[in-house]
Backbone bond lengths (Angstrom), bond angles and torsions (degrees), N, CA, C in turn:
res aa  C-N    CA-C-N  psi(-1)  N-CA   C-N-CA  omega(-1)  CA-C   N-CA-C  phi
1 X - - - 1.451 - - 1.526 111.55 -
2 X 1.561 108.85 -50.04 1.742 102.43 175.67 1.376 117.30 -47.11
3 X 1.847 142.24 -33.13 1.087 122.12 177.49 1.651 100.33 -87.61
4 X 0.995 112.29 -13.61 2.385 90.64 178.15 2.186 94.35 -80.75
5 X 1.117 95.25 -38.51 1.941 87.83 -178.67 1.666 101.96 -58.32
6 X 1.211 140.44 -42.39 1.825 142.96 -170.69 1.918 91.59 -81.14
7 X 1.661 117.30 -38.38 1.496 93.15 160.31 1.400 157.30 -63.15
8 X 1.916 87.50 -29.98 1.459 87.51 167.34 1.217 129.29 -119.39
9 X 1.439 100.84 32.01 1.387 125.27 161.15 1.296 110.80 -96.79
10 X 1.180 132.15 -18.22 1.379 120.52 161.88 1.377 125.14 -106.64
11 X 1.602 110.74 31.84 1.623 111.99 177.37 1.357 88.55 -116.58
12 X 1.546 111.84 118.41 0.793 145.91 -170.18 1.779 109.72 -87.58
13 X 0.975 86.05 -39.35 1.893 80.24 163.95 1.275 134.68 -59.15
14 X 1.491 102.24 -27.91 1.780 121.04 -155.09 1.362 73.06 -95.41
15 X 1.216 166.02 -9.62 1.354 139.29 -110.05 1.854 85.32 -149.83
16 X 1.505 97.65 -45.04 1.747 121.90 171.58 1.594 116.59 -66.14
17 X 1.672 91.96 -25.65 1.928 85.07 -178.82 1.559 108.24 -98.02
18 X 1.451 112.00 -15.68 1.380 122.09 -168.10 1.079 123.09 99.58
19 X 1.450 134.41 42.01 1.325 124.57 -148.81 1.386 88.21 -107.78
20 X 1.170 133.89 152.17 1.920 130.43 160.73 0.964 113.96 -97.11
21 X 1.313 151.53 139.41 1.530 134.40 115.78 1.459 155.67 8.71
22 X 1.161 137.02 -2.05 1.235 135.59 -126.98 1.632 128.69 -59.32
23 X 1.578 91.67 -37.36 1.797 111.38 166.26 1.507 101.90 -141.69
24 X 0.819 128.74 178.64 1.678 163.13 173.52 1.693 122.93 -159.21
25 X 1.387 126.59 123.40 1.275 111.84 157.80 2.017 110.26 159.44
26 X 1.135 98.03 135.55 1.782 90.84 162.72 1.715 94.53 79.52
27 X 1.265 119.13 28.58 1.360 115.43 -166.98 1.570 132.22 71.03
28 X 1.292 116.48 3.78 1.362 120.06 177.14 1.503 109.40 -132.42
29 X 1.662 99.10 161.22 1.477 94.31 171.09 1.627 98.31 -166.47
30 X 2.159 102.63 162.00 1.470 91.50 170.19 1.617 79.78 -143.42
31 X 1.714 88.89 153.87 1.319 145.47 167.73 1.215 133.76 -107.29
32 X 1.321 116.17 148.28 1.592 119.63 -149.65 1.527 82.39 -140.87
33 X 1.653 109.88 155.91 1.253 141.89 154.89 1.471 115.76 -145.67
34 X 1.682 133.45 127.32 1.254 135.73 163.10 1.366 84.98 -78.02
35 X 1.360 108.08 157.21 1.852 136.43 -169.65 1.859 88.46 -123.81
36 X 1.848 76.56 119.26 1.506 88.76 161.78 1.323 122.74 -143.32
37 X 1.462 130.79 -174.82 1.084 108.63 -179.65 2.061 142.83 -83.69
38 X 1.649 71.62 12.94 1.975 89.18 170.00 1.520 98.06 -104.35
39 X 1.068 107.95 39.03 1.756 104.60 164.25 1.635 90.88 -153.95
40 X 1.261 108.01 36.22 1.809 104.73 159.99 1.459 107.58 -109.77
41 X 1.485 115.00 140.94 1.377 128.66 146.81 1.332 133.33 -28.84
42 X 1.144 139.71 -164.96 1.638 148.27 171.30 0.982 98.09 -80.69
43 X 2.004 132.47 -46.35 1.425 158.19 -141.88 1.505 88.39 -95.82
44 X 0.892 132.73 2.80 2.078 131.26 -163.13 1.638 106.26 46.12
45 X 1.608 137.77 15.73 0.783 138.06 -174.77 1.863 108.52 -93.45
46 X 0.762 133.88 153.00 1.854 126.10 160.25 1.040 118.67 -47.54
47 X 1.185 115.71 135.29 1.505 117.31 -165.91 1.493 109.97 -83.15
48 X 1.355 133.91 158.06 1.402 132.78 161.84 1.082 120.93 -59.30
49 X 1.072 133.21 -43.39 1.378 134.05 -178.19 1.682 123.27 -56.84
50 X 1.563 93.13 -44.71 1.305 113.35 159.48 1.391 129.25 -27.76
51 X 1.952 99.69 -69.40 1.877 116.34 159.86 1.217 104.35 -46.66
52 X 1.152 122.08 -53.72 1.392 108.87 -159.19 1.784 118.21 -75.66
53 X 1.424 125.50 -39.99 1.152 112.55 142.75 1.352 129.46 -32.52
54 X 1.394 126.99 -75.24 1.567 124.43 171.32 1.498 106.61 -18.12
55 X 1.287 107.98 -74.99 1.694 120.63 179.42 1.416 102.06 -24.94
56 X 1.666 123.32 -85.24 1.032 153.68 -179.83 1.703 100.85 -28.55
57 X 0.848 132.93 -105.88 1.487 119.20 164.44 1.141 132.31 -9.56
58 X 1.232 126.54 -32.41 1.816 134.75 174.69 1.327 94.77 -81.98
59 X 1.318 120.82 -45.89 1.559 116.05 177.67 1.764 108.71 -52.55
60 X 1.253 116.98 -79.50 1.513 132.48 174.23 1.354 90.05 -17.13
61 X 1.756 125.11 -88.33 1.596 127.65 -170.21 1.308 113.78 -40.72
62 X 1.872 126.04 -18.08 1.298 87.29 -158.40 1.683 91.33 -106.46
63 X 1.392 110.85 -16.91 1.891 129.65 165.44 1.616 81.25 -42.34
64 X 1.609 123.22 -96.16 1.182 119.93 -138.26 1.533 117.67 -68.82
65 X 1.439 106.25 7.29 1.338 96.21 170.50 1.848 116.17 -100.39
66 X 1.296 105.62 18.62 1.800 113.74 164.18 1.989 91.85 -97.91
67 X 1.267 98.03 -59.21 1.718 102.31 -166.99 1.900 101.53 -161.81
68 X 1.503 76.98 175.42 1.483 82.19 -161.39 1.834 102.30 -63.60
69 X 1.320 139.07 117.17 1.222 116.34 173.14 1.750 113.67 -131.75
70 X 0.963 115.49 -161.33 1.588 126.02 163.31 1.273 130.03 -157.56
71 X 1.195 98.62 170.53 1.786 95.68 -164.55 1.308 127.02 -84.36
72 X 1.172 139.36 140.70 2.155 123.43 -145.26 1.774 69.33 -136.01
73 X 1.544 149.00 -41.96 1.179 141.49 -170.32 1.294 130.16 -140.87
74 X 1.293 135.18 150.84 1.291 114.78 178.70 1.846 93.04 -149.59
75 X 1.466 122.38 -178.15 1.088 154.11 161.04 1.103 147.62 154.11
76 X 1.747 129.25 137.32 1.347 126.27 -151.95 1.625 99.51 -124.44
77 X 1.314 98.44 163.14 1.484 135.51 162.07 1.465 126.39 -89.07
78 X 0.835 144.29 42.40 1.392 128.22 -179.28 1.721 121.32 -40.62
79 X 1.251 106.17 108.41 1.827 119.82 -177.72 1.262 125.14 -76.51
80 X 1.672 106.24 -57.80 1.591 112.06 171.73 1.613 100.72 -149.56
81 X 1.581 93.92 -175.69 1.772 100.30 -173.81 1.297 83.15 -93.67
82 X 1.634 107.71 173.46 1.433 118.06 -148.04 1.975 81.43 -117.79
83 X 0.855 101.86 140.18 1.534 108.68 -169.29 1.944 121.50 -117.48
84 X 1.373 91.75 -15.34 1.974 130.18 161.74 1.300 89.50 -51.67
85 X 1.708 96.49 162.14 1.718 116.49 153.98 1.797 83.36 -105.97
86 X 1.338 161.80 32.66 1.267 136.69 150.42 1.330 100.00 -137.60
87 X 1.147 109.87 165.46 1.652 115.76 -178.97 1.914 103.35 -133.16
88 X 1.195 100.59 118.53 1.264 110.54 164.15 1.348 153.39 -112.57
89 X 1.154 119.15 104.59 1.553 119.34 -177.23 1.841 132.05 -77.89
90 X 0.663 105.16 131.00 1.790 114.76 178.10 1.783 114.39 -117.51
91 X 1.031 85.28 118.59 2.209 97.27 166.59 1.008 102.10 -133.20
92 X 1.762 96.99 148.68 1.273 124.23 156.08 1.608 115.87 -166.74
93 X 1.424 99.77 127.77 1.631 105.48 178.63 1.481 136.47 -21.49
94 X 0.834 142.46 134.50 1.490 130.76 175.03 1.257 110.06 -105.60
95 X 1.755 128.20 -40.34 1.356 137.60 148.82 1.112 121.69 -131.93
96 X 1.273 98.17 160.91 1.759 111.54 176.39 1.676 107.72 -154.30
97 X 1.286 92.62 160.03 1.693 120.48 -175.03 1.460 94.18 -126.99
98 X 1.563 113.43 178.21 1.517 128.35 170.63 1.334 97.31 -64.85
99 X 1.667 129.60 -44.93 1.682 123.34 -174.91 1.191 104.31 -119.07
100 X 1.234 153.53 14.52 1.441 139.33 -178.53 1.538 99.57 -131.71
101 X 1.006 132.66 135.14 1.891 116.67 150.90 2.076 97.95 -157.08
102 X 1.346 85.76 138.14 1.610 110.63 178.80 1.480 112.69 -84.75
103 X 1.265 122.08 148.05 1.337 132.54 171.23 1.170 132.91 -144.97
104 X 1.508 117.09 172.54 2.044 102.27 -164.77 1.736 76.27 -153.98
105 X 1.890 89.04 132.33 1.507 99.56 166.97 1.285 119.57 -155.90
106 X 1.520 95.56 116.20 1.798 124.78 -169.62 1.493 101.86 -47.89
107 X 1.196 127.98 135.77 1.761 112.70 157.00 1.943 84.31 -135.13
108 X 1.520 94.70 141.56 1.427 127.81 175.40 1.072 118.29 -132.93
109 X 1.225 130.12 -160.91 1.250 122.86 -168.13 1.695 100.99 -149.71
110 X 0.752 140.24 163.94 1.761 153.07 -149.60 1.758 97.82 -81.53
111 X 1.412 104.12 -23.70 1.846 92.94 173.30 1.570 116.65 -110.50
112 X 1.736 104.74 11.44 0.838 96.53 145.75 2.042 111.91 105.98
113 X 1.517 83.03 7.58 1.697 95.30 172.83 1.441 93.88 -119.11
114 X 2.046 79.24 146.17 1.639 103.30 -166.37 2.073 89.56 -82.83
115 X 1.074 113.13 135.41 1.302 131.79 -176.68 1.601 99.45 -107.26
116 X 1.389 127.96 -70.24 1.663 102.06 166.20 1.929 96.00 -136.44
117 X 1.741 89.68 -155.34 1.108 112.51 -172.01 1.229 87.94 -151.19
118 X 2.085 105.19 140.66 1.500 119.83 -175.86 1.425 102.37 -115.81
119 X 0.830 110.85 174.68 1.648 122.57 168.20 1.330 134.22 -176.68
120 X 1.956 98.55 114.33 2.237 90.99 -151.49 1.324 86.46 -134.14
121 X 0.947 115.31 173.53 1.851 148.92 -179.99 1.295 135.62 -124.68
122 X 0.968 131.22 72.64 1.445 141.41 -177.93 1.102 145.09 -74.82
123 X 1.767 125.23 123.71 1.483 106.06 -154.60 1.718 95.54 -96.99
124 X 0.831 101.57 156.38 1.907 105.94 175.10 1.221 110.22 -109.09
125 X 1.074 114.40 143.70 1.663 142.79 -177.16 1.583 100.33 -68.94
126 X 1.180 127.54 144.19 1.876 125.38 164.21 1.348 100.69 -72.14
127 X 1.139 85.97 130.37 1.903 98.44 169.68 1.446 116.23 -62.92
128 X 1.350 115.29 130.05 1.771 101.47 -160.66 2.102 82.35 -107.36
């Protein structure tokens, strides 16, 4: 856990959009965003990119909390608009190898509609 907590403490983006932490560990993790209006679209709606960061970060936390890794793939679904004032993401692995492991991460929203579904691939570092 001490190297995924010094990771996403030093991503400075996640940190710029507001994203929190909430857990890390054992291959999974969830993430939080309050929704505001510097994460609206042209449409005043949340932007995609937005979800997909959130996502993207829960992925990273929940990779680096097996080992140090990174992301070789990703892709989302967007389901519905998020209708919450918070947006929440959840990962956790589905497989893994010593260098490859797959993952799936729900993001919903605080009342409780699934807004998308992620799906990334991560290569892992050798454990030195």
């Amino acid at each position: 856990m001490e190297h995924n907590e010094s990771y996403i403490a030093n991503d400075a983006f996640a940190r710029n959009l507001g994203i929190t932490l909430v857990s890390a560990g054992n291959g999974a993790s969830r993430c939080e965003l309050i929704m505001g209006d510097e994460h609206k679209n042209g449409l005043g709606s949340l932007h995609g990119a937005v979800i997909f960061a959130l996502a993207d970060v829960a992925f990273a936390a929940a990779c680096n909390s097996v080992q140090p890794s990174i992301g070789m793939q990703a892709d989302i679904r967007y389901l519905n608009r998020p209708l919450g004032a918070t947006l929440i993401a959840e990962a956790h692995e589905i497989s893994g190898s010593n260098k490859i492991a797959h993952y799936q991460v729900n993001v919903s929203d605080d009342l409780g509609s699934v807004v998308a579904q992620f799906s990334g691939m991560a290569y892992r570092f050798p454990k030195s």
